[in-house]
C-alpha positions, 0 to 999 in steps of 0.5 A: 879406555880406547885412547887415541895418541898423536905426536910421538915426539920426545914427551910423547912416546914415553907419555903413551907408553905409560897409557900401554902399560897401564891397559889401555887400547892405545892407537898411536900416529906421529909423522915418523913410521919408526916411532909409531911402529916402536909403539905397536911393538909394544902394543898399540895399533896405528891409525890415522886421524879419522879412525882416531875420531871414529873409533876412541873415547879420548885423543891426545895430541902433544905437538910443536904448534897450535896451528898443527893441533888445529890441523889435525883436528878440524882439516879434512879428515881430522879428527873432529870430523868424525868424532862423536857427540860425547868424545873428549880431546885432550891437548898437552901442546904449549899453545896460547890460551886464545888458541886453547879456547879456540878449538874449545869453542869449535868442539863444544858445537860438536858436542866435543869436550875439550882440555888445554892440559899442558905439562911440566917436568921435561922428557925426565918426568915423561920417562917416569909417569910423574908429569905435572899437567896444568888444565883449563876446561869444563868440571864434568869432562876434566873428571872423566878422563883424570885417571886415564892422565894418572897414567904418566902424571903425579900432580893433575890439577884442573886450574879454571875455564878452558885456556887457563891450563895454557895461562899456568903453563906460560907462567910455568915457562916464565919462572922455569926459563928466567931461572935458567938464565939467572943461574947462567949468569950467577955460574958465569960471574962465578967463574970469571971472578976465579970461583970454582963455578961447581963448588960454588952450586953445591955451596948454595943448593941448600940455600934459599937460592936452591930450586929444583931448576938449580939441581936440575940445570947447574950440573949439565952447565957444568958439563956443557952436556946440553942433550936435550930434556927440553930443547931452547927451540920448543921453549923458545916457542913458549916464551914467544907465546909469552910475550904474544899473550902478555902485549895482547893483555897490557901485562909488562914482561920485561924480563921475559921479553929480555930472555926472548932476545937472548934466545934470539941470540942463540937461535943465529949461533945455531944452538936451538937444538940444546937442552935450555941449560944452553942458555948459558952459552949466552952469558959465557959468550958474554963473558968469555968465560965457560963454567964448563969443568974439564 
């Protein structure tokens, strides 16, 4: 297929490169020149959002905000300006599912397909193709463009209605930040009781409070090696999405409503720039404590 890909970011390039290697006619655009020419040197072309919708099938958009995916979509020069009757967008942001069903019903009056797709397993599973991608919207269009997703993605599961893709990926957000936060204070506590807070995670990974959030946080805990996989910024946007969603839908969110005020907390200490294993911060702060292992 030709496919266009915008936002090149730290999902998006390892996510495009998959649909290069795949065989693919890539046209890639990002706001950084040096990133898109990384891609051309591997065999994508470039082009703005116009030539997008003129000339692919597919365009895929991965970017911080719903307010940037409905610019550059329906501004001046977007992409749905000129797409035709019979393309397909595919959004892998982590937006709200009103936002999602909002640019579903303007592209459906164009004759536009539309897909909420947003995805879990961080930059690691973006590097490896083995991306789980959660999708809200119509049978016939999610059947279209499945194998071209099968690309960077291992699990591809069409959820419901459009928006309903963005509701999964909140509730993926809520259970993946929440544990992050709950094996910070168990680290923590750990430590400032006088355990070993290392030996205290390998003691319980194989437990029934092992998860794959455990394995994945602990040990850059540990190291305070908090290089961004996924950064507290973009995860604090999706749990403020959370709590935006939940207030509009009468659903209590108290715990998630606490992790926001924590987040809160770390984006005045200036940590929005850390992986979300950062959240520990938080607690040894807390606890003048630090888990780290020297």
């Amino acid at each position: 297929m030709k496919v266009g890909f915008i936002g090149l970011g730290i999902m998006g390039r390892p996510m495009a490169k998959h649909l290069i290697q795949a065989g693919h006619a890539v046209m890639v655009s990002d706001i950084k020149t040096e990133l898109e020419d990384e891609l051309v040197s591997l065999g994508a072309s470039k082009g703005n959002y116009a030539q997008m919708g003129e000339t692919c099938e597919v365009v895929m958009t991965i970017l911080p905000t719903a307010q940037i995916v409905q610019s550059v979509l329906f501004d001046e020069g977007g992409v749905a300006e000129t797409m035709p009757s019979g393309g397909i967008i595919i959004d892998h942001s982590s937006v709200t599912p009103v936002e999602s069903q909002a640019c579903y019903e303007k592209l459906k009056a164009k004759g536009i397909g539309f897909l909420d797709a947003p995805v879990s397993g961080g930059e690691p599973g973006a590097i490896a193709g083995s991306l789980a991608i959660m999708v809200g919207g119509d049978d016939e269009v999610f059947d279209k463009v499945k194998p071209v997703m099968e690309a960077y993605a291992s699990s591809i599961l069409l959820t419901g209605e459009s928006g309903s893709g963005s509701i999964t990926k909140l509730a993926n957000q809520i259970i993946v930040n929440n544990t992050i936060a709950i094996v910070s204070e168990a680290l923590v506590f750990a430590a400032k009781a006088g355990a070993d807070p290392e030996k205290v995670y390998k003691a319980i990974r194989s437990g029934l409070a092992g998860s794959a959030v455990l394995d994945a946080k602990a040990p850059m805990m540990l190291a305070h090696h908090f290089v961004p996989g996924g950064t507290i910024r973009v995860n604090h946007k999706d749990i403020t999405n959370v709590v935006k969603t939940a207030h509009a839908i009468d659903a209590p969110i108290p715990y998630s409503a606490q992790l926001y005020e924590i987040m809160q907390v770390l984006k005045v200490h200036g940590y929005m720039g850390d992986d979300h294993a950062g959240i520990v911060r938080y607690f040894e702060t807390l606890a003048d404590c630090s888990v780290e292992q020297k």
